[in-house]
C-alpha positions in Angstrom: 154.2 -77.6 -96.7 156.1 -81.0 -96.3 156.0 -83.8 -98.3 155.0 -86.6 -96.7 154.8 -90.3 -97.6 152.0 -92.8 -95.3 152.5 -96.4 -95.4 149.4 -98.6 -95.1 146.3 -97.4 -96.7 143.8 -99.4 -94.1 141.6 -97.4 -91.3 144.8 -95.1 -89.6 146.8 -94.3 -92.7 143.7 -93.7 -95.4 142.4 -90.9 -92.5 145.7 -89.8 -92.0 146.6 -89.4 -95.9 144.3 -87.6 -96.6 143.2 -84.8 -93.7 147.5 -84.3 -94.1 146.8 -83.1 -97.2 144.4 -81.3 -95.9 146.8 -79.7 -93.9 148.1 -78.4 -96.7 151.3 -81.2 -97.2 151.5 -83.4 -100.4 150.8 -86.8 -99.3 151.3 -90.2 -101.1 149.6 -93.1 -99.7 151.0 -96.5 -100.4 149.9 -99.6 -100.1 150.8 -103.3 -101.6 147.8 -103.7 -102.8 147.1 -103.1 -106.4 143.3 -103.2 -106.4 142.8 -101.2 -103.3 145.1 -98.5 -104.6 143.3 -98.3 -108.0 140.2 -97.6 -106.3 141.5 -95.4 -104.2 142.5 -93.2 -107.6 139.0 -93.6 -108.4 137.6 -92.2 -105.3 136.4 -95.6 -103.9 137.0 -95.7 -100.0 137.9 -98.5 -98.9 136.2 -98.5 -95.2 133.2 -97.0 -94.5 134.1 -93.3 -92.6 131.4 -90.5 -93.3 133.4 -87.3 -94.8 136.5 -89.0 -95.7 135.6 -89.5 -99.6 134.8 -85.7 -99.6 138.5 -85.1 -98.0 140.0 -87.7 -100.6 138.1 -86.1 -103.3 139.2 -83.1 -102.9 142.8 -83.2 -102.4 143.4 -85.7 -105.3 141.5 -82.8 -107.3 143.8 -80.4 -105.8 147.4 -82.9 -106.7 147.9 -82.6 -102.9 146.9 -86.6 -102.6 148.1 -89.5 -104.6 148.6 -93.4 -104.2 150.9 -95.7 -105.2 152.0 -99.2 -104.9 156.1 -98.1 -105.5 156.7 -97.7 -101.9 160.2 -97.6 -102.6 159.8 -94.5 -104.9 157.7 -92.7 -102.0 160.3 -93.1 -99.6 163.0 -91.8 -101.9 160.7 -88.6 -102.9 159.7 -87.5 -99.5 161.2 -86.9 -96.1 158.6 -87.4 -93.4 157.4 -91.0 -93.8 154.6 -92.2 -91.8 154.1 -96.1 -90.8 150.2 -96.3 -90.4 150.2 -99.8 -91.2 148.1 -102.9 -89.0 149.6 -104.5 -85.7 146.8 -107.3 -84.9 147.0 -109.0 -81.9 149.1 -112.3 -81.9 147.8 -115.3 -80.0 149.4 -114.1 -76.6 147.8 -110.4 -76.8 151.1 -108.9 -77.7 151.0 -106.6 -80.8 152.1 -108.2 -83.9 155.0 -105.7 -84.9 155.8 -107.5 -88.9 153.9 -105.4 -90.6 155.9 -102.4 -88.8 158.9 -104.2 -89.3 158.8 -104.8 -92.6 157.8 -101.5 -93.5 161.2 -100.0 -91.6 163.0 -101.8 -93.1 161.8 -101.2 -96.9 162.2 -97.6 -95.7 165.9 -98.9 -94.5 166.6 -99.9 -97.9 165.3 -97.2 -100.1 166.2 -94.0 -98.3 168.4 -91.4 -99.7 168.4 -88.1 -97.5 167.6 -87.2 -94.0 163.9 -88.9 -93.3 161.7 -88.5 -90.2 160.4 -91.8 -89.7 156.5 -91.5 -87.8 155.1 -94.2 -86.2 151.3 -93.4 -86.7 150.1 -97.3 -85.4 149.3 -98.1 -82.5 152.5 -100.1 -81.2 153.7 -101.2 -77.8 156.1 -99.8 -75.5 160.3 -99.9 -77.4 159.0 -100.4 -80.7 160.6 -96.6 -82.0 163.7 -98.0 -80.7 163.2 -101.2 -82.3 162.5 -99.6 -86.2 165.4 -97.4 -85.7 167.1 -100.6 -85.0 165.6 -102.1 -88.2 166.1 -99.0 -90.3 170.0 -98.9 -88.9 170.5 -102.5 -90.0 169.3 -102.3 -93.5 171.4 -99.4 -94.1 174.7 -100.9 -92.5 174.4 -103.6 -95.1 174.2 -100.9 -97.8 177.4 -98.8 -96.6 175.4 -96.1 -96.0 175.3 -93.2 -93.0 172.6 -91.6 -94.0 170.7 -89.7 -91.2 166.9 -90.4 -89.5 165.3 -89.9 -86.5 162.1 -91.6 -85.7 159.0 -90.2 -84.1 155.9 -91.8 -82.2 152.8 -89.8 -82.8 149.9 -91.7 -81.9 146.8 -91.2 -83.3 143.1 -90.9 -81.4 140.2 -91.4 -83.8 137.2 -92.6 -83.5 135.1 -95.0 -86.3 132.5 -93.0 -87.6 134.0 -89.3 -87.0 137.5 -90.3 -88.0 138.1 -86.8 -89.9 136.9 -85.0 -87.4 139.2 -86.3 -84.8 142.0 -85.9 -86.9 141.0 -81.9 -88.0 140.2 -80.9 -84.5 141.8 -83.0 -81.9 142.2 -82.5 -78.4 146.0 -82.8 -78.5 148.9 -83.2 -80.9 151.2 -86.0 -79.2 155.0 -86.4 -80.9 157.9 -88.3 -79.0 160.8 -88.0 -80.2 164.9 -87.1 -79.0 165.7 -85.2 -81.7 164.8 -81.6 -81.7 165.1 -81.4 -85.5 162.6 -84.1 -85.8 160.4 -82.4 -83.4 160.8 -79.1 -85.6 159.9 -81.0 -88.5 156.7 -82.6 -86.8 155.1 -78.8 -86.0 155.9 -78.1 -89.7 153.6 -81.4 -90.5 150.9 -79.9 -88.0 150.9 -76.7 -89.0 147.8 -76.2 -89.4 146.4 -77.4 -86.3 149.0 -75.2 -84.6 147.7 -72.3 -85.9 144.8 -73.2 -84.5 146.4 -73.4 -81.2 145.9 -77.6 -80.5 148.0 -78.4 -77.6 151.2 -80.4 -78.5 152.5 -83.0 -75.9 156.3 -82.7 -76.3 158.1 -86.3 -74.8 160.3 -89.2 -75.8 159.4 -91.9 -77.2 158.0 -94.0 -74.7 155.8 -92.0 -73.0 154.6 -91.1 -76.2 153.9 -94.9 -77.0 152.6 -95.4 -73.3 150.0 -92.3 -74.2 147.8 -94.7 -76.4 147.7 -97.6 -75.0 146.8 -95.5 -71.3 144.1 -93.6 -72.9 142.2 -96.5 -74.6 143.0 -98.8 -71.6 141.4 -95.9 -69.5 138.7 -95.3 -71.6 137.7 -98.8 -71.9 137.7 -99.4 -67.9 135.0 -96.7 -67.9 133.1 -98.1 -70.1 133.3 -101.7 -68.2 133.1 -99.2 -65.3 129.6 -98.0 -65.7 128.0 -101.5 -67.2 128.8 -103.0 -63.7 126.9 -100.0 -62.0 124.1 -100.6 -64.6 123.8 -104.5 -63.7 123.8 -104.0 -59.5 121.4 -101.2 -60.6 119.1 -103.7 -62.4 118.9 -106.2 -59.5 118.3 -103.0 -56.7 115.8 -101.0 -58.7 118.2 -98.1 -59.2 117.6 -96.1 -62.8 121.9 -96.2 -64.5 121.1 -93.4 -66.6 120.2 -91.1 -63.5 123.1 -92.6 -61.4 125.4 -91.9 -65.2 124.3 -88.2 -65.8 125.3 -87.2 -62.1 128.6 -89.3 -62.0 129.1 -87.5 -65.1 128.3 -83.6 -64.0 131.2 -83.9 -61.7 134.2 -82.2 -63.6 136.9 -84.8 -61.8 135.1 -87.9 -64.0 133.4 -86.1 -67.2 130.4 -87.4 -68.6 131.3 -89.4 -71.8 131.8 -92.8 -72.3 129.1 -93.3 -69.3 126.9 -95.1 -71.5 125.8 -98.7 -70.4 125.6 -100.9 -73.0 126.7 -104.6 -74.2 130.2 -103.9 -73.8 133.0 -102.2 -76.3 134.2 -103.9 -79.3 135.8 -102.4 -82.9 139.8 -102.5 -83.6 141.4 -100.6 -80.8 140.3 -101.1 -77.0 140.3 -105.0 -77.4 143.3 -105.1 -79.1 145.4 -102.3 -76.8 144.1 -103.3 -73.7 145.0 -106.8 -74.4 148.4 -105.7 -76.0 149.2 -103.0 -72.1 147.8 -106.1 -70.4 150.8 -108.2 -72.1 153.3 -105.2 -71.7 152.4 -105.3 -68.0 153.1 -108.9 -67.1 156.2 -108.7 -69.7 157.6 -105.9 -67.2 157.0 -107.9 -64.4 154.1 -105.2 -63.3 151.0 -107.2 -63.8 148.1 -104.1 -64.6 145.4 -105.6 -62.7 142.9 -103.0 -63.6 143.0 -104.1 -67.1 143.3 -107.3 -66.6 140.0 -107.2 -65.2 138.5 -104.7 -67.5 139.1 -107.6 -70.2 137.4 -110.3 -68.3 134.7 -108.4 -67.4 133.7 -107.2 -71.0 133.7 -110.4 -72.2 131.0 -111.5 -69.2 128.9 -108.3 -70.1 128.6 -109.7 -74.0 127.1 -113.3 -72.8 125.1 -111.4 -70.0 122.9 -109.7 -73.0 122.3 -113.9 -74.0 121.4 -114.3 -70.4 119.1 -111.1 -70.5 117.0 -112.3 -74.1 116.8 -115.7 -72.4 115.1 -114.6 -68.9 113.0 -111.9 -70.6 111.6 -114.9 -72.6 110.7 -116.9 -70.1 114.4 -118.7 -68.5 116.5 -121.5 -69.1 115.9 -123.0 -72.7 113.0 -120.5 -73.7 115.3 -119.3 -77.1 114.9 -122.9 -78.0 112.8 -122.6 -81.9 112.7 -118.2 -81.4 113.2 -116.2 -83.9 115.5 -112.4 -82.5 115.2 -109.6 -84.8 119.0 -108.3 -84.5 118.8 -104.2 -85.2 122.8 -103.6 -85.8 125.8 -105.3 -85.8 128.4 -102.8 -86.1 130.4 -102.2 -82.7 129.2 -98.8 -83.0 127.1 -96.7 -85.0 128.6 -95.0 -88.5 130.9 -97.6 -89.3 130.6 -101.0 -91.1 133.5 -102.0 -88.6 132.4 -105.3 -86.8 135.8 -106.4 -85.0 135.6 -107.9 -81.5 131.6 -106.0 -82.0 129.4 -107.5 -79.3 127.1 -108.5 -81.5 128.9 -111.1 -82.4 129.6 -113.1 -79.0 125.9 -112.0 -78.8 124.6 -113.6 -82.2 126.8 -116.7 -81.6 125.2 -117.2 -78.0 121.8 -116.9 -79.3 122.2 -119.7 -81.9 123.9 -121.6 -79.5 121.3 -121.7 -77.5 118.8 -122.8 -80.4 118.0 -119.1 -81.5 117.6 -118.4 -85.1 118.2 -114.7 -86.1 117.1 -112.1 -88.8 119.8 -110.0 -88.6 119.7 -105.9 -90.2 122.6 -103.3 -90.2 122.5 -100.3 -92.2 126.3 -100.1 -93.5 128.2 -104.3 -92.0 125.5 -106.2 -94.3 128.6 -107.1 -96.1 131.1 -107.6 -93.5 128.3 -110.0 -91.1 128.4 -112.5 -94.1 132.0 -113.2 -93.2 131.9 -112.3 -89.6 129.3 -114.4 -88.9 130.3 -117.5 -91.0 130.0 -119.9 -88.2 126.3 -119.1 -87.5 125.3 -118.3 -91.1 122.9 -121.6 -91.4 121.0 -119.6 -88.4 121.0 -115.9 -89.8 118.6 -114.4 -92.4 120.3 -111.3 -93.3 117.7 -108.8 -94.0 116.8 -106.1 -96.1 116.3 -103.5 -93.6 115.1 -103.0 -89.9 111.5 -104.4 -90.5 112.2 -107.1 -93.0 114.1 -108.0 -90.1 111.1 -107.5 -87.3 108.8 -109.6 -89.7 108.8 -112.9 -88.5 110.6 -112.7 -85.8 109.4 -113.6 -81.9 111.5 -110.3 -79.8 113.1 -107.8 -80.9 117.3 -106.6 -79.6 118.6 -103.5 -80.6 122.4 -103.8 -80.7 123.7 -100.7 -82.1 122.4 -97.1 -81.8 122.2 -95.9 -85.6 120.2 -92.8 -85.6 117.9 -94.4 -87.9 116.9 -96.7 -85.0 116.2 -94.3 -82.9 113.0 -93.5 -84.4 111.3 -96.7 -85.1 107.5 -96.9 -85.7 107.1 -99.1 -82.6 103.1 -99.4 -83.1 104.6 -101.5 -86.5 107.1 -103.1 -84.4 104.6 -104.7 -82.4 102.3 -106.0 -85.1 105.2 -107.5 -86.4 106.6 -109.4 -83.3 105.1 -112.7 -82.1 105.9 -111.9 -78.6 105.7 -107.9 -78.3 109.3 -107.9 -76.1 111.5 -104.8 -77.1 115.3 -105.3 -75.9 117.1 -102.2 -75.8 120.6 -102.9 -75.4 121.7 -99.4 -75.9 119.4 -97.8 -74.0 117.8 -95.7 -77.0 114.2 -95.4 -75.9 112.2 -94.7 -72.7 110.6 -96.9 -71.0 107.1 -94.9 -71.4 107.3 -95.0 -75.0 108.0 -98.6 -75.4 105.4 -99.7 -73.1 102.7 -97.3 -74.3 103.3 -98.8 -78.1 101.8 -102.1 -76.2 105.8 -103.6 -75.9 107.6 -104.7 -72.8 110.8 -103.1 -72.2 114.3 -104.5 -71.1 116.9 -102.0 -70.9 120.2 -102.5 -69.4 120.7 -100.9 -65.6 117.2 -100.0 -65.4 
């Protein structure tokens, strides 16, 4: 058991809190933020992640969990402190490192015995050398020696089965150059060692580099396979056929072969934005990525495109209604950042499209998201308060709940009966036997 202390109570560090404590560790959360903290104590999550307020609940029951404002008082009480806090993109794609810094140093200032120092965000290559550099400062101007070592230990969760991901991941990575830090780390994880989860042992760096490769990576196959899925579109070749064999072949895997509108949400925008700018900072330009980014943004307006032609071509959204079925950038999460649906919504209106818009958790986060466009967007009550009234129908997101429309209402609702199925939910068959026509994407 180790007593741990995570900094930043947002997405990373409210996940990691709590399924630490679930390790076993007593964990304090802290955060500057009064309200969020207080409902934290009352059990009120503050993002939408399904089986995290079970986790929460439960070790706060069990005194293994607490929050706190006094961030000064957690460092001082525990010796493994986690930085979990937000590093947004600045206006050149480079990560924003205050919040990081200011955190190392408040940890500078308050420590009082040996502390390993984790950072848990997602932060570019040199940044554990640049909070021990922080840390070390803040403690020269108090006179003190007092020892640290810092650690990178990336996390790899995904919105919507967060706790899973943390409880059962594929691999434990922890850079570090101390050894003693290291030892410290497997005492942190010892749960999942038990369990035998592989543990990447490296330095810093390579540790840092380990994010931003995987995201980067995983985002080029998504971009990847919606390329194959438009040049399947124009030669009359079926993506999801082309997909599931790519897929069977153990060299490329099968996931994150899904066609779609393109990725969105809070990490392979940002990181492959944030590598992109490491890249060209190092003189190696990552062309790959580079691309990857240009091309995701094309596939976002390409769904416009795709709504417009299906409706008849060039200034045919002029005075329609499009019933928009989700708005999250993916499905079990309210989390709309960089979502497509966005860039989609936005291209609609622009091109004299009003919407009815439905999501079953973002309802609250579209009114802000979609500020720009709101004189344009009903915001519905559910999926077929958004269908009523409206011309064509686009599917967006791929909620389970969506998956199982009554399509014989869907096209009594409709004024034109044309289904747009940007995640590829439904077959063809069953769309077009409910008396719909079907647009999918690569197919």
């Amino acid at each position: 058991m180790v007593n741990i202390a995570v900094i930043g109570t947002g997405y990373v560090g409210s996940v990691s809190g709590a399924c630490l404590a679930d390790f076993g560790n007593h964990v304090t959360c802290v955060d500057n933020n009064p309200a969020k903290i207080e409902s934290l104590k009352k059990g009120i999550i503050p993002i939408y992640e399904p089986g995290l307020d079970t986790v929460v609940e439960r070790n706060t029951r069990d005194g293994r969990l607490k929050f706190t404002t006094d961030l000064n008082a957690a460092v001082k009480e525990n010796n493994v402190v986690f930085i979990a806090v937000g590093t947004p993109p600045a206006d050149d794609g480079s990560a924003d490192l205050s919040y990081v810094e200011a955190a190392a140093r408040e940890i500078g200032r308050a420590m009082e015995s040996y502390t390993v120092v984790v950072d848990k965000s997602t932060v570019p290559l040199g940044t554990g050398r640049l909070v021990t550099k922080w840390i070390a400062e803040e403690l020269a101007k108090r006179g003190s020696a007092i020892p640290f070592d810092v650690v990178s230990n990336p996390e790899f969760l995904r919105e919507g089965s967060a706790v899973l991901d943390f409880t059962h991941p594929d691999r434990v990575v922890i850079g570090s150059d101390s050894e003693k830090a290291r030892k410290v780390m497997k005492e942190v994880y010892r749960a999942l060692y038990l369990n035998e989860t592989p543990c990447i042992e490296t330095n810093l760096e390579s540790a840092e580099m380990i994010k931003y490769a995987s995201n980067a990576f995983l985002a080029l196959k998504i971009t990847f396979i919606n390329e194959i899925a438009n040049l399947c579109e124009k030669a009359g070749a079926n993506v999801q056929d082309v997909a599931k064999a790519v897929g069977r072949d153990g060299r490329i895997g099968g996931k994150f072969l899904h066609p779609g509108p393109g990725y969105g949400g809070s990490c392979f925008p940002k990181d492959t934005q944030a590598l992109a700018r490491i890249g060209r900072d190092y003189g190696e330009p990552l062309s790959l990525v580079e691309t990857t980014i240009a091309a995701n943004e094309r596939q976002k307006l390409r769904m416009v495109d795709k709504i417009e032609t299906g409706l008849g071509g060039s200034g045919s959204l002029k005075g329609k209604t499009i019933a928009i079925l989700g708005l999250a950038f993916k499905p079990n999460t309210d989390d709309m950042r960089e979502s497509p649906a966005i860039a989609i919504c936005e291209g609609l209106v622009q091109r004299g499209a009003k919407l009815r818009a439905w999501d079953p958790a973002a309802m609250k986060e579209a009114l802000w998201r979609l500020e720009s466009i709101k004189d344009s967007v009903y915001f519905a009550k559910d999926e077929y308060d958004a269908i009523q009234d409206s011309t064509v129908l686009a599917l967006l997101t791929e909620w389970n709940q969506l998956r199982n429309l009554d399509l014989r209402k869907v096209k009594e609702l409709l004024a034109v009966p044309c289904f747009f199925d940007l995640r590829n939910v439904y077959k063809r068959e069953e769309i077009e036997d409910a008396g719909l026509k079907y647009f999918g994407i690569g197919k």
